[in-house]
C-alpha positions in Angstrom: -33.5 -137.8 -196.6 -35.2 -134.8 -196.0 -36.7 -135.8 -192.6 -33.4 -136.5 -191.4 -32.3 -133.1 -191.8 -35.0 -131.8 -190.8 -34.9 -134.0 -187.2 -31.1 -132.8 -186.8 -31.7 -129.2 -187.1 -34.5 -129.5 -184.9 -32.1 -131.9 -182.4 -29.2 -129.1 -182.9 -32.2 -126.0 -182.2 -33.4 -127.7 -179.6 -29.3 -128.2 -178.0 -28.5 -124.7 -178.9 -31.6 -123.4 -176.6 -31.0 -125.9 -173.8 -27.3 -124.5 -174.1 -28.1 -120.6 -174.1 -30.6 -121.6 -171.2 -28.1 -123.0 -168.9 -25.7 -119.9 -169.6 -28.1 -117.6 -169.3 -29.2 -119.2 -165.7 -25.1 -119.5 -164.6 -24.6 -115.6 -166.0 -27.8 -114.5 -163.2 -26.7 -116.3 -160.8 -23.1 -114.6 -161.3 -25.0 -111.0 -161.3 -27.0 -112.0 -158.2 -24.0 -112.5 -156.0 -22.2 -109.5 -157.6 -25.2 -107.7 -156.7 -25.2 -109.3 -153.1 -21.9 -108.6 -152.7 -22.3 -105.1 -153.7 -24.9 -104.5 -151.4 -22.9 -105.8 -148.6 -20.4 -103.4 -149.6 -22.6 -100.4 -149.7 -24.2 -101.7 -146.4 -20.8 -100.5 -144.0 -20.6 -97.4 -145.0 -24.6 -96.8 -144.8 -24.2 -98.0 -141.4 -21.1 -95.7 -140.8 -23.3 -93.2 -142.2 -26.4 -93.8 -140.0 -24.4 -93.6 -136.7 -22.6 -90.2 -137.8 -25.9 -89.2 -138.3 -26.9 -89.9 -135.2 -23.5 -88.8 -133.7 -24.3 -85.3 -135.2 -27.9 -85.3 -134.4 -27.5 -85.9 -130.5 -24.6 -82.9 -131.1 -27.0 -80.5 -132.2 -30.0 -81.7 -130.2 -27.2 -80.9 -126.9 -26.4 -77.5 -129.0 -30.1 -76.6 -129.5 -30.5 -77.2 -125.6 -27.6 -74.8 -125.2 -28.9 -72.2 -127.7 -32.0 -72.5 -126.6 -31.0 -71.7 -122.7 -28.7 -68.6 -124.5 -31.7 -67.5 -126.2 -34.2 -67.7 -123.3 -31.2 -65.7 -120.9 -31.1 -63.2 -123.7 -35.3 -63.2 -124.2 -35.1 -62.6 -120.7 -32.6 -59.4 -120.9 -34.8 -58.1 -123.8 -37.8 -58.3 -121.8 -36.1 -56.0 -119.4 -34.6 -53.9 -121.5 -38.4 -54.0 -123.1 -39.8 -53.1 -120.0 -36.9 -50.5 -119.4 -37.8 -49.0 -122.9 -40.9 -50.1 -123.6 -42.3 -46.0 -123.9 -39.3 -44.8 -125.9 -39.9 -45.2 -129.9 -37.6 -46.9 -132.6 -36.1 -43.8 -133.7 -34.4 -46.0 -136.6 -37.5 -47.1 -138.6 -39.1 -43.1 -139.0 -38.0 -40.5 -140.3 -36.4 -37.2 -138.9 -39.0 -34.9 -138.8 -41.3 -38.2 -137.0 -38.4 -38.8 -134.8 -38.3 -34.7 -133.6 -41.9 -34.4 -132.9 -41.7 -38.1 -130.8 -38.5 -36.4 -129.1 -40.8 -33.3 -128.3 -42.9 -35.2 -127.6 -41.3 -37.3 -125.2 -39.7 -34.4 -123.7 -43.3 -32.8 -122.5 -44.1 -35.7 -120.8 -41.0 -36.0 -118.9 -41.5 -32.3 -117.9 -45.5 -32.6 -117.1 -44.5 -36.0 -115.0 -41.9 -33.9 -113.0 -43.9 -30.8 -112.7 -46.9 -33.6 -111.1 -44.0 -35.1 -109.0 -43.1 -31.5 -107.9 -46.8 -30.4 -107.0 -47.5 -34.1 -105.3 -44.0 -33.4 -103.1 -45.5 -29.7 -102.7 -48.9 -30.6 -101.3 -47.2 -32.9 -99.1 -45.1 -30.5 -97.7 -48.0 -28.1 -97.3 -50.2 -30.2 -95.5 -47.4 -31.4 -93.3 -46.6 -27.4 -92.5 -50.1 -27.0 -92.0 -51.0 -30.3 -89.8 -47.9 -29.2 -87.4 -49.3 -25.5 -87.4 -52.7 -26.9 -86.3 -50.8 -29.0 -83.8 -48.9 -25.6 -82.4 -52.4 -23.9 -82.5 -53.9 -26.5 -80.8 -50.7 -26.1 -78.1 -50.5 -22.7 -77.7 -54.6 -23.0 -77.4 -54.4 -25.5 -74.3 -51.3 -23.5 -72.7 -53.6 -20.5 -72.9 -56.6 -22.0 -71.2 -53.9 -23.3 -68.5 -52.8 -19.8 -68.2 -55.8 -18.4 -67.5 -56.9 -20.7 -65.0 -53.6 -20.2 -63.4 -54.5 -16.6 -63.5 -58.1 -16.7 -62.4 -57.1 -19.2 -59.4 -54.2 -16.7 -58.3 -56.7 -14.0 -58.5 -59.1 -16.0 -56.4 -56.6 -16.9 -54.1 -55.4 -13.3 -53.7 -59.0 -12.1 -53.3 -59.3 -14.7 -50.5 -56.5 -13.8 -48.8 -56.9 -10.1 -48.7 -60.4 -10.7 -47.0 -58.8 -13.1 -44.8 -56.5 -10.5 -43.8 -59.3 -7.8 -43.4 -60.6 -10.4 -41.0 -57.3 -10.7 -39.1 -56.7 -6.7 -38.8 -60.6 -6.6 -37.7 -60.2 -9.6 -35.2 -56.7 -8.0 -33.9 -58.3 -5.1 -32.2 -61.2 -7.1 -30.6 -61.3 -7.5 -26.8 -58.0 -9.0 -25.7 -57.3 -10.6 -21.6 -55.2 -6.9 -21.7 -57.1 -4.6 -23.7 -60.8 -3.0 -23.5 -64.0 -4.5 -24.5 -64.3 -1.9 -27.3 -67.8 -2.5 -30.3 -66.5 -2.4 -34.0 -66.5 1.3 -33.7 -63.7 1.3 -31.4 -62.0 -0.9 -33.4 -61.6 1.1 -36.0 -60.7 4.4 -34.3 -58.0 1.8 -32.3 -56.6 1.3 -35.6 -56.3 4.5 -36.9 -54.6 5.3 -33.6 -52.1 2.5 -33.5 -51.1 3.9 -37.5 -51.1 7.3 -36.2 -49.0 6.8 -33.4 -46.7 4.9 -35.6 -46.5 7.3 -38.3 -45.9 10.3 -36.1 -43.0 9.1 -34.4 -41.2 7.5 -37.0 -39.1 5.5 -35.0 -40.9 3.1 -32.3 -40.2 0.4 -29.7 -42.1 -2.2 -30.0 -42.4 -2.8 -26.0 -43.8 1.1 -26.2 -46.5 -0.5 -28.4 -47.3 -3.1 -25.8 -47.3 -0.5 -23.5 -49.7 2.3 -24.9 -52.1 0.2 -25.9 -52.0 -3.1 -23.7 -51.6 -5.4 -26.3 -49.2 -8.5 -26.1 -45.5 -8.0 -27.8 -46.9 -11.0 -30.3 -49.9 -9.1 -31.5 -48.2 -5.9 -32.0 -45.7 -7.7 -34.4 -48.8 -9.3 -36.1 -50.6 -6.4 -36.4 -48.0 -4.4 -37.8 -47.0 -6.9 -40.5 -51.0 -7.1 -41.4 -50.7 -3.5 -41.7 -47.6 -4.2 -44.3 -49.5 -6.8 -46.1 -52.5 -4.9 -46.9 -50.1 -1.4 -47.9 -51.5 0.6 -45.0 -48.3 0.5 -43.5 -44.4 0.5 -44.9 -41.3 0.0 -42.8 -39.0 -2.6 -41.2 -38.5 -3.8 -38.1 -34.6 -4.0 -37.2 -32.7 -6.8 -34.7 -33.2 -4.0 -31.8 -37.2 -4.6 -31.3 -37.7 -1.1 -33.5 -40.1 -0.3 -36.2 -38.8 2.2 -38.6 -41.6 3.9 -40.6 -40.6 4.5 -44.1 -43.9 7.0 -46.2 -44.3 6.6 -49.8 -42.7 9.3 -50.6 -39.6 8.7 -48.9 -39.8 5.1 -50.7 -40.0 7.0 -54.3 -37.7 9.2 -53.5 -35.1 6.3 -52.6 -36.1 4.8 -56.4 -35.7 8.0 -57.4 -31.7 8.7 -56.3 -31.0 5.1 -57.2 -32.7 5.5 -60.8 -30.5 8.3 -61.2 -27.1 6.8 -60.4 -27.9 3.7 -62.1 -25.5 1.7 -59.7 -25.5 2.6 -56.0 -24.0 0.7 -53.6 -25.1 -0.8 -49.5 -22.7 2.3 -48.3 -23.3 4.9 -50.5 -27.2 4.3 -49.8 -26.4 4.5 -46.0 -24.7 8.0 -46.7 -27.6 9.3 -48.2 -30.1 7.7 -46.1 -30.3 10.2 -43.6 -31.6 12.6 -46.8 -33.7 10.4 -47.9 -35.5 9.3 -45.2 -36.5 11.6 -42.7 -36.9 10.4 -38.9 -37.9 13.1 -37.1 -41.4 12.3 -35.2 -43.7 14.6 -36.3 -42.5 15.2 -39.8 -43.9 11.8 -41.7 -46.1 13.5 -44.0 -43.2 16.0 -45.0 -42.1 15.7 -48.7 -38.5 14.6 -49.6 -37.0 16.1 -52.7 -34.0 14.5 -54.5 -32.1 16.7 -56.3 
């Protein structure tokens, strides 16, 4: 009888295990698909999550690009402003008695780099004044070498033609078809005659030239204005063929009356003329006195 019960409780142990098995097995499953469902349920808003993400990641990927452009535009002004500033101190991070010796500082330079800019601008200017003085030197240095060969030609030139004129008042009383054979002697004491004979009479014809000494009415003229040239002789010839001889002293004594009047005029001279220049033959050497 005791086996019996023994076999049933084991029969009912063995049913009560087999029993709590299969409800143990039914009550996983059941948390399995709880848990499956759940996880589909968390899975939509994870996803809505991811993509928001995203969303906000491209937005500030496109912001950074933004900022970042801002911020290079505004490295860029820095730099300048740098560069503009890039000698002046941070007056903010030192003190006041730092900051006033930086200012002074500061200050000297500026003054020493405009006192060099001044002496550069200077020196310039200097060697400009002095490069166009050269220049003006060099000018005034060429126009006097010009002038004096100028002056030496007209000198040479004058020399030559006094000689040639010497020649012409030598050759004008040699032997003419009219006139004597006469050696250079003659020729001289002809020419002392022909001024003589001019000077004592003042007032000649030319055809009384011709005439006293058998020359041709051509080479009296020439010789007479030979005479002029070379100052042995002063006068004019009029439209009437006459020779008027005028003597040096009548000539400065003419400067003379005009000097002192200071303004004469064609018909006052004439007035006076006949006091001033005397043309009497005879009296050519005679002095003339203005008063």
């Amino acid at each position: 009888m005791d086996i019996y019960i023994l076999i049933s409780i084991a029969v009912g142990l063995v049913s009560l295990i087999f029993l709590l098995a299969i409800l143990s097995r039914r009550i996983s499953g059941n948390h399995g698909e709880k848990a499956q469902n759940d996880n589909v349920a968390r899975g939509q808003p994870l996803m809505r999550r991811t993509a928001g993400v995203r969303n906000n990641r491209r937005r500030m990927q496109g912001g950074r690009a933004v900022n970042e452009n801002v911020a290079r535009e505004e490295q860029h002004d820095d730099e300048e402003e740098d560069d503009a500033s890039e000698n002046q101190p941070d007056y903010g991070k030192i003190g006041a008695k730092k900051r006033a010796k930086l200012e002074a500082k500061a200050e000297k330079k500026q003054q020493r780099e405009a006192l060099e800019k001044e002496r550069e601008e200077r020196k310039k200017k200097d060697e400009l004044l002095k490069a166009e003085a050269d220049k003006q030197r060099e000018k005034d240095k060429i126009e006097d070498l010009k002038r004096e060969e100028i002056e030496k030609k007209a000198r040479e030139e004058k020399e030559q033609q006094e000689y040639e004129e010497y020649l012409k008042i030598k050759e004008a009383f040699s032997v003419e078809e009219e006139g004597f054979d006469h050696d250079d002697n003659d020729n001289e004491n002809l020419l002392h005659e022909f001024l003589t004979y001019i000077k004592t009479n003042k007032v000649v014809m030319l055809n009384d030239l011709v005439g006293h000494f058998k020359l041709k009415h051509e080479s009296v003229v020439e010789r007479i204005h030979d005479l002029q040239a070379n100052g042995s002789l002063t006068g004019v010839i009029d439209d009437r063929g006459k020779f008027i001889y005028i003597s040096q002293e009548e000539l400065e004594a003419v400067a003379k009356f005009v000097k002192q009047r200071g303004r004469v005029s064609i018909v006052e001279l004439a007035e006076n003329s006949n006091r001033l220049i005397n043309l009497n033959p005879g009296d050519a050497e005679s002095g003339i006195q203005v008063q």
